[in-house]
C-alpha positions as CSV (number, residue, x, y, z in Angstrom):
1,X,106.8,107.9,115.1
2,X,109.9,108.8,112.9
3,X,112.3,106.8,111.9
4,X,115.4,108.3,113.4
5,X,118.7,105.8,113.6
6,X,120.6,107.8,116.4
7,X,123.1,106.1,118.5
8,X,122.7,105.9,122.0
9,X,124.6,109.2,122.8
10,X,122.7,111.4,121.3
11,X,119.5,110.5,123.1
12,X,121.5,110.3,126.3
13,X,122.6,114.0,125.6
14,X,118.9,115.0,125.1
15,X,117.9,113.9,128.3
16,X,121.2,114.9,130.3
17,X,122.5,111.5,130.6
18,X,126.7,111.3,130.1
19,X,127.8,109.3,127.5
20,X,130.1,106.3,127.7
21,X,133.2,104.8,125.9
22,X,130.9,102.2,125.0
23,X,128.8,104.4,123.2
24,X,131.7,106.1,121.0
25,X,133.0,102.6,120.5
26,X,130.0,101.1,119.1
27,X,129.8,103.7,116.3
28,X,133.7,104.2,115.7
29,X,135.7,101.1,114.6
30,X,139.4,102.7,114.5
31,X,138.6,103.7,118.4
32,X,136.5,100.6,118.9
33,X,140.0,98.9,117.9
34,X,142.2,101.6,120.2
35,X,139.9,100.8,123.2
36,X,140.4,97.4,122.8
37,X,143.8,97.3,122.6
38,X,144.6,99.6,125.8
39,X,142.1,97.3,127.4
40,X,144.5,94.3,126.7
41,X,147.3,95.8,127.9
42,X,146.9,94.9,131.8
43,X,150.7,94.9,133.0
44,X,153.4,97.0,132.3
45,X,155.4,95.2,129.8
46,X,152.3,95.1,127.4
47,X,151.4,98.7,128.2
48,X,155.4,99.3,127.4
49,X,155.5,97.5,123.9
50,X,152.9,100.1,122.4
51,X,154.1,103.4,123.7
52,X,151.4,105.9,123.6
53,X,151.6,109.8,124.1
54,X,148.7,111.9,124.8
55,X,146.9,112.7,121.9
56,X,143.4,111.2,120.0
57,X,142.3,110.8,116.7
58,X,140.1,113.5,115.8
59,X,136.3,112.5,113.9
60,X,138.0,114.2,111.3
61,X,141.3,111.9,111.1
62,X,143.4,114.7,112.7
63,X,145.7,113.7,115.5
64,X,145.1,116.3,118.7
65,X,146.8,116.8,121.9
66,X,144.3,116.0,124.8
67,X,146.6,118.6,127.2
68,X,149.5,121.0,126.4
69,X,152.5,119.1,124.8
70,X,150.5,115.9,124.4
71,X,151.7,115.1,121.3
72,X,155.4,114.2,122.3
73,X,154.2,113.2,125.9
74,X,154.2,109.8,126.9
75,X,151.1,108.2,129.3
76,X,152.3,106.3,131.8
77,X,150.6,102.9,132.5
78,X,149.3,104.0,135.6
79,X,147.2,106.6,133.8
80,X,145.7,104.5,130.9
81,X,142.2,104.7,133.0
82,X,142.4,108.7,133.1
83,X,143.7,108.9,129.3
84,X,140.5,106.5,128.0
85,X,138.5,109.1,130.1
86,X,140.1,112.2,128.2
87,X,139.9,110.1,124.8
88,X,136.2,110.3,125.4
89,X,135.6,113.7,126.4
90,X,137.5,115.3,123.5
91,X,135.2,113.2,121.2
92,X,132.1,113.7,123.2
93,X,132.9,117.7,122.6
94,X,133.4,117.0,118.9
95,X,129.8,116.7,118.6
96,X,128.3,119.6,120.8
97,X,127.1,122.3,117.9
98,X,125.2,118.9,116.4
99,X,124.0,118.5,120.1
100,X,123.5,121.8,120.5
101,X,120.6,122.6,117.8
102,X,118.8,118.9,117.8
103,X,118.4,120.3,121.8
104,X,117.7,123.5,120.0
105,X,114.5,121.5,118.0
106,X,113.8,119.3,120.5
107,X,113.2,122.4,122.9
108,X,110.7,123.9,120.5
109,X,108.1,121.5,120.2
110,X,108.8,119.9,124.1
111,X,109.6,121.5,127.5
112,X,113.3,121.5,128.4
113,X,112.1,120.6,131.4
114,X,110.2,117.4,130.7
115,X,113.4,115.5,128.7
116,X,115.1,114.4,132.1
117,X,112.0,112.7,133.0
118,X,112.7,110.3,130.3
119,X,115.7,107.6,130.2
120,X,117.4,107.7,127.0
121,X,115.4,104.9,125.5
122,X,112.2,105.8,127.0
123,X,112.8,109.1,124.5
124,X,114.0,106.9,121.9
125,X,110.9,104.9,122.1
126,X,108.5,107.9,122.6
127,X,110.0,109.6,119.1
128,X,110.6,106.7,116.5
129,X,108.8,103.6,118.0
130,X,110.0,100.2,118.9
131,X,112.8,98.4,116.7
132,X,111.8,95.3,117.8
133,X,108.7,93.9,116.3
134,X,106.6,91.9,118.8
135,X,103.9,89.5,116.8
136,X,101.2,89.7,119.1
137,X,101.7,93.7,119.0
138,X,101.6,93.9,115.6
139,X,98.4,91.8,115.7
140,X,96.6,94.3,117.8
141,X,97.0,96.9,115.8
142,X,96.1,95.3,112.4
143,X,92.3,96.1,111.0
144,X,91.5,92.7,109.3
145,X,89.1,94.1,106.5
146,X,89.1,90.7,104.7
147,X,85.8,88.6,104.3
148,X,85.3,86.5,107.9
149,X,88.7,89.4,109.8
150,X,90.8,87.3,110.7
151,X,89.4,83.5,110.2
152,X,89.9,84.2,106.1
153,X,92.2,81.9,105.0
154,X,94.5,84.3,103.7
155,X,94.4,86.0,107.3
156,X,95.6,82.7,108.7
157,X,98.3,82.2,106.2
158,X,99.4,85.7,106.1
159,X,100.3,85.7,110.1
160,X,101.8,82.1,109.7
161,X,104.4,83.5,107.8
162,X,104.9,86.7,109.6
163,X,105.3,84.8,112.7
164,X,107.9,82.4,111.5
165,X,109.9,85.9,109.9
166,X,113.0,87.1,112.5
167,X,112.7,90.5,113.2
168,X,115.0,92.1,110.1
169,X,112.3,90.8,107.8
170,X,109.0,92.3,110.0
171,X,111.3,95.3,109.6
172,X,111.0,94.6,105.9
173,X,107.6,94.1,106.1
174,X,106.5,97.2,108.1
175,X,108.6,99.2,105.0
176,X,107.0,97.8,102.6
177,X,103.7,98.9,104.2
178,X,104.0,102.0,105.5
179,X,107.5,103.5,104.5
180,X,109.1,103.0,107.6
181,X,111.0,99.8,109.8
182,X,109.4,100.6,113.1
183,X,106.2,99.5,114.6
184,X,104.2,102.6,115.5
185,X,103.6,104.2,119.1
186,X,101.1,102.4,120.7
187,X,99.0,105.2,122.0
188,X,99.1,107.3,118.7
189,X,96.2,105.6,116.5
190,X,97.9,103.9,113.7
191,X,96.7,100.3,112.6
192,X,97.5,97.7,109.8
193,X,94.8,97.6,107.4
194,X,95.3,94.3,106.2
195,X,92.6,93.8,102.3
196,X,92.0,91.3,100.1
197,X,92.7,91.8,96.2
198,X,89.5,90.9,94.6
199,X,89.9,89.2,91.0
200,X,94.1,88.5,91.5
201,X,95.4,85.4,92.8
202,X,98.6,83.2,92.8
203,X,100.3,85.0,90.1
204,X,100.0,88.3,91.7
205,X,102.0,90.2,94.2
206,X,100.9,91.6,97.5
207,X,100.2,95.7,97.2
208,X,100.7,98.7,99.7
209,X,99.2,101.7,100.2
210,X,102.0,103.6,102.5
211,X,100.2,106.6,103.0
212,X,97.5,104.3,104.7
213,X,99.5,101.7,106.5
214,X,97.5,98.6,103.9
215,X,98.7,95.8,102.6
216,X,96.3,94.4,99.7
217,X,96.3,90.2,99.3
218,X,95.7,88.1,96.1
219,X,93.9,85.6,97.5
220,X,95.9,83.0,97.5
221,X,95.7,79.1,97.2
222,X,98.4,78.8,100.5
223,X,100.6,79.3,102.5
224,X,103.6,78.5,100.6
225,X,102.1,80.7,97.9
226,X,101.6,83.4,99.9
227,X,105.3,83.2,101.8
228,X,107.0,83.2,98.3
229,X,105.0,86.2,96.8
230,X,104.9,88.2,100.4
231,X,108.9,87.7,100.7
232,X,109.4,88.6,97.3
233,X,107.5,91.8,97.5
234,X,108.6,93.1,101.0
235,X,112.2,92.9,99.8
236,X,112.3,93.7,96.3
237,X,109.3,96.5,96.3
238,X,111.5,99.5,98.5
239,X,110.8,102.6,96.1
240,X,107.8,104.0,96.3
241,X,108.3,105.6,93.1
242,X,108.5,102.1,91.6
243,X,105.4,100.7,93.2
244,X,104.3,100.4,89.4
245,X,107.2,98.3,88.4
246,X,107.5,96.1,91.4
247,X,104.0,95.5,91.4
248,X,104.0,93.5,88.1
249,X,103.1,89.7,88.3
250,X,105.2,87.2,87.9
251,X,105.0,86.4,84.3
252,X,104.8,83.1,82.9
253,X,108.2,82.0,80.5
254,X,107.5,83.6,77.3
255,X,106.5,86.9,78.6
256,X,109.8,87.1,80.3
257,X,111.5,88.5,77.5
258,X,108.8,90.9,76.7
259,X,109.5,92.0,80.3
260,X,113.2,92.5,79.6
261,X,112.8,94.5,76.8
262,X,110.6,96.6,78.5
263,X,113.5,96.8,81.2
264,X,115.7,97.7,78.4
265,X,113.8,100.3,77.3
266,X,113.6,102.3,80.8
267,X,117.1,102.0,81.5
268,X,117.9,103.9,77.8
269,X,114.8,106.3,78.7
270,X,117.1,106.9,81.9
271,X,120.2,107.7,80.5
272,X,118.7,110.1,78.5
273,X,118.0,112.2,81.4
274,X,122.0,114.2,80.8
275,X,120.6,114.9,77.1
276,X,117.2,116.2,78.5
277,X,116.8,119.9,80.4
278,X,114.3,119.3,82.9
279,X,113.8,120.8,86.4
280,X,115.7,119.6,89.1
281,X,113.7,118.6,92.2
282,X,112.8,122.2,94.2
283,X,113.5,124.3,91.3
284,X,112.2,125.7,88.4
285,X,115.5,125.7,85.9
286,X,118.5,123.1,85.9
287,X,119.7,119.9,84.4
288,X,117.8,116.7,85.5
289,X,118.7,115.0,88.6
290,X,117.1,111.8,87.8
291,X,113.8,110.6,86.6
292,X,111.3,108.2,88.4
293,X,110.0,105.1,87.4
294,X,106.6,106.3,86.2
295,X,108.4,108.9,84.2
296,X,110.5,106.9,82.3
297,X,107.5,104.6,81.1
298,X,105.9,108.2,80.0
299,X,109.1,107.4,76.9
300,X,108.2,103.6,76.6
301,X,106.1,102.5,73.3
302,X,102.6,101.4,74.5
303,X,103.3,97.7,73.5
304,X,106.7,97.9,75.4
305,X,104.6,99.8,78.5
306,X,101.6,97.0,78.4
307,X,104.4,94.3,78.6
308,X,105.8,96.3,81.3
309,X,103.2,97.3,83.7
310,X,100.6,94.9,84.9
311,X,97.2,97.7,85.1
312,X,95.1,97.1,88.4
């Protein structure tokens, strides 16, 4: 599955569906707002107060005639229906090279022939998985490699909470665990690996292994233990690059300014990155685009990196 946020016309294009007003509207406020307002206008007298002429509002903020002399001419109530219709055309066309080469791609890899067999979310569904995220699905999929599966205690308390999550925060979860906020195609193999942390308990976070689809659990004392630290983690540990940081336990009150030291000292170790040549990303000379978390603590003292980073 890949995680690919299209809107609704796009797919609809792939498979030879037409789009709808609907479908511009939901991803274009200003002609969200025009729509509605032509909408409103059901007699004459409204339609009269806000004189339009034929012309749209270009993606690019240009204003464009929809026929020859549009700009100046003025659409008659009785034509508001056909002037919505042209609206959506003209912005429909505004997005045919796009259109064009994701067919281009799309025809590469499958048949041209076996897109219209789909329905627009059927193809959705088929390429980046399902949005919503259904407990019970989720369930099958998971690989309980825990002491007694799925009767440990942690098990239990781990699906307690994920059941009582709304679907935003599953979305969350699956992130955390495997890098993207869709559940995975059903046919294509893919299961939760759900492990226990041997040796770490309530003051530990939960860990992930994205490239494996795992989640590793402290074993903790309950639920409400388990809810806090999970929560925490799942929205707070989003860079995989900073796994090492947001890994860290939560530290008792007098190593909390340790800890903000050692905070301290990455943020100066990042600023030095304009004062430091190194390689930008997919070259071999240039200034430095950025540094990751793990190098920056390669420029932390070791006391300031021990305070930091809680080793596995």
């Amino acid at each position: 599955a890949i995680e690919l946020d299209l809107p609704p016309f796009v797919w609809k294009a792939l498979v030879g569906e037409a789009g709808t007003v609907e479908d511009m509207v939901a991803i274009d406020e200003v002609l969200s707002k025009e729509v509605q307002s032509i909408r409103a206008a059901t007699t004459r007298e409204a339609w009269a107060a806000r004189p339009r002429t034929w012309r749209v509002r270009s993606i690019t903020g240009r204003t464009v005639p929809l026929r020859p002399g549009g700009l100046d001419a003025p659409v008659a109530f009785e034509h508001k229906g056909q002037y919505l219709e042209e609206m959506l055309t003209f912005r429909l066309s505004e997005m045919e090279p796009q259109i064009l080469a994701l067919k281009q791609g799309f025809h590469s890899v499958v048949p041209p022939l076996v897109l219209p067999l789909f329905t627009w979310r059927e193809l959705e569904r088929k390429v980046c998985g399902t949005a919503i995220i259904d407990l019970e699905q989720l369930k099958k999929i998971t690989e309980h490699k825990l002491p007694g599966k799925d009767k440990n205690p942690v098990a239990v308390y781990f699906w307690n909470v994920v059941g009582a999550m709304d679907n935003s925060e599953r979305a969350a979860l699956l992130a955390f665990a495997w890098g993207r906020r869709r559940m995975p195609l059903s046919n294509g193999g893919v299961h939760l690996k759900l492990e226990l942390l041997h040796g770490r308990g309530d003051e530990s976070l939960p860990e992930s292994h994205t490239c494996f689809f795992t989640i590793d659990l402290p074993a903790y004392s309950s639920e409400a233990v388990l809810r806090a630290k999970l929560l925490y983690a799942i929205h707070n540990c989003t860079s995989i690059d900073n796994d090492f940081i947001a890994r860290d336990s939560l530290m008792d009150d007098g190593e909390h300014d340790a800890a903000g030291e050692a905070e301290d000292a990455i943020a100066a170790a990042l600023a030095l990155e304009d004062d430091v040549d190194r390689p930008a990303s997919g070259s071999s000379t240039g200034p430095a685009s950025g540094w990751s978390a793990h190098e920056a603590g390669f420029l932390l003292t070791n006391e300031e990196h021990e305070a930091f980073v809680v080793p596995r």
